[in-house]
C-alpha positions in Angstrom: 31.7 -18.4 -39.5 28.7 -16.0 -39.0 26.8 -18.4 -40.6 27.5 -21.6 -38.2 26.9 -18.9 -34.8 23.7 -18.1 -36.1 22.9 -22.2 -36.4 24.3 -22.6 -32.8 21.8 -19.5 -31.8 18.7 -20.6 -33.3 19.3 -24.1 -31.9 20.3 -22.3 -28.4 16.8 -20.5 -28.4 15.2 -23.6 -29.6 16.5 -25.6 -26.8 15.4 -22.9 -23.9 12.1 -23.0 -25.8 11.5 -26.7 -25.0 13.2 -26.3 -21.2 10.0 -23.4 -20.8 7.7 -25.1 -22.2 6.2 -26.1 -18.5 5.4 -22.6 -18.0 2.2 -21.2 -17.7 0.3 -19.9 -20.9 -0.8 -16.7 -18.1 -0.4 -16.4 -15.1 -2.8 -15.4 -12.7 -2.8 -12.9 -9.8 -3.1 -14.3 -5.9 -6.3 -12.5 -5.6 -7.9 -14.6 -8.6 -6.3 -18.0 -6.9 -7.4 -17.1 -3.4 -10.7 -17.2 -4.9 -10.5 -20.7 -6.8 -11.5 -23.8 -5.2 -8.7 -25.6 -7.0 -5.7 -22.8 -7.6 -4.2 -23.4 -10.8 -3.0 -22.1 -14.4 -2.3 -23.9 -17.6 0.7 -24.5 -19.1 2.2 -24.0 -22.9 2.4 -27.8 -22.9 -1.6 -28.3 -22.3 -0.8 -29.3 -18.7 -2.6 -28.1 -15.7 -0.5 -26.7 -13.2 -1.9 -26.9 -9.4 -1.1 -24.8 -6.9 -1.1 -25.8 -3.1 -3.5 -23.4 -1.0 -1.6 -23.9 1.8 1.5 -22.3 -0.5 -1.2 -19.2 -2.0 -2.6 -18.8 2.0 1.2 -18.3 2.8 1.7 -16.0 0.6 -1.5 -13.8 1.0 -0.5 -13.5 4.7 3.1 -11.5 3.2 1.1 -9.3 0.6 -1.4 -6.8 2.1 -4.7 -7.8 0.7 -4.4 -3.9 -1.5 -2.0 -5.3 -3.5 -2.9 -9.3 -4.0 -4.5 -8.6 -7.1 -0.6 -7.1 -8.1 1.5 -10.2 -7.7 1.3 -13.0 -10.6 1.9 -16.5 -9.4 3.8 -18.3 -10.0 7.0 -16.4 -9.2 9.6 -17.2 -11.8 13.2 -17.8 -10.8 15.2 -16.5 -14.1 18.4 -18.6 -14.5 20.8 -17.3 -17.4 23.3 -18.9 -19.0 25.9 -16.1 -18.2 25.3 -15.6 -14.4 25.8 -18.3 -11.5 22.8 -17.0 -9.7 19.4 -17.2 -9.7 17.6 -13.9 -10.5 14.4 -12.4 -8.8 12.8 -9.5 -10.0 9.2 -7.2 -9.2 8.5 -5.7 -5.4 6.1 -8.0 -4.9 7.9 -10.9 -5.7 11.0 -9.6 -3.9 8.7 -9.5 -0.7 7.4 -12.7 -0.8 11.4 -14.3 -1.3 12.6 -12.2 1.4 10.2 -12.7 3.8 10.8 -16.5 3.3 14.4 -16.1 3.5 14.5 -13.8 5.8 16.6 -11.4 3.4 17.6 -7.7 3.8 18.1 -4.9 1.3 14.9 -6.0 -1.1 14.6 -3.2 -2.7 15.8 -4.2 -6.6 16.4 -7.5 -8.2 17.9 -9.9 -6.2 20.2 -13.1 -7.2 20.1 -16.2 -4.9 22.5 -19.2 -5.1 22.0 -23.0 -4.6 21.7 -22.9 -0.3 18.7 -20.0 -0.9 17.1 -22.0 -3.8 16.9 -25.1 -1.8 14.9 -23.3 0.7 12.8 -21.2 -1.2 12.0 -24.5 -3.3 11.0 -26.3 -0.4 8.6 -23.5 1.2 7.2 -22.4 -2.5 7.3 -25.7 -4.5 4.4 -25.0 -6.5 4.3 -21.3 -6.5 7.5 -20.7 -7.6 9.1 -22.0 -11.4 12.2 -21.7 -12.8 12.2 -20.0 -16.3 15.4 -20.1 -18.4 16.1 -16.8 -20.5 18.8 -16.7 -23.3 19.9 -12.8 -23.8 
């Protein structure tokens, strides 16, 4: 029995591998893309990943210019297989979802649901991924 669960686990892991595999090999910090003429990082997959400067000028105007060189773009949006929400995590990244939708009490990690997702998707499109996590 053990035996088959750790099959199902290692092909689990395998199969969030491949879903992440549009992510960025590093991410950089808004500071470094405000500074780029053509924002972008690299993903695990070879691909270049562009960022719209109207998206990274949108964001610098939330984070005080101290602390730019603080936030790493993109943000990730953790989904999990055991929780219906979508989890945000880090101050800065909490600052820059709640001032978009216009949330209160942004203190900790924050989950958003499907009406908050569409919105924050549509403001942040390329500044903003979805990462799937496996605990």
């Amino acid at each position: 029995m053990t035996n088959h669960s750790n099959q199902a686990d290692r092909l689990l892991k395998k199969q969030i591998l491949s879903l992440n595999r549009h992510l960025p090999r590093q991410r950089k910090n808004l500071k470094e893309l405000l500074e780029e003429n053509k924002p972008h990082v690299m993903g695990v997959d070879g691909t270049r990943h562009r960022f719209k400067t109207s998206e990274i000028k949108k964001i610098a105007e939330i984070i005080p210019t101290e602390e730019q060189h603080l936030l790493k773009l993109p943000i990730y949006l953790e989904i999990e297989s055991q929780t219906s929400g979508t989890r945000i995590s880090g101050k800065l990244e909490l600052k820059v979802v709640c001032h978009i939708l216009d949330l209160k009490d942004c203190r900790s990690e924050k989950y958003i649901y499907r009406p908050e997702m569409k919105i924050l998707r549509k403001e942040l499109p390329t500044t903003t991924q979805y990462i799937f996590l496996v605990r």
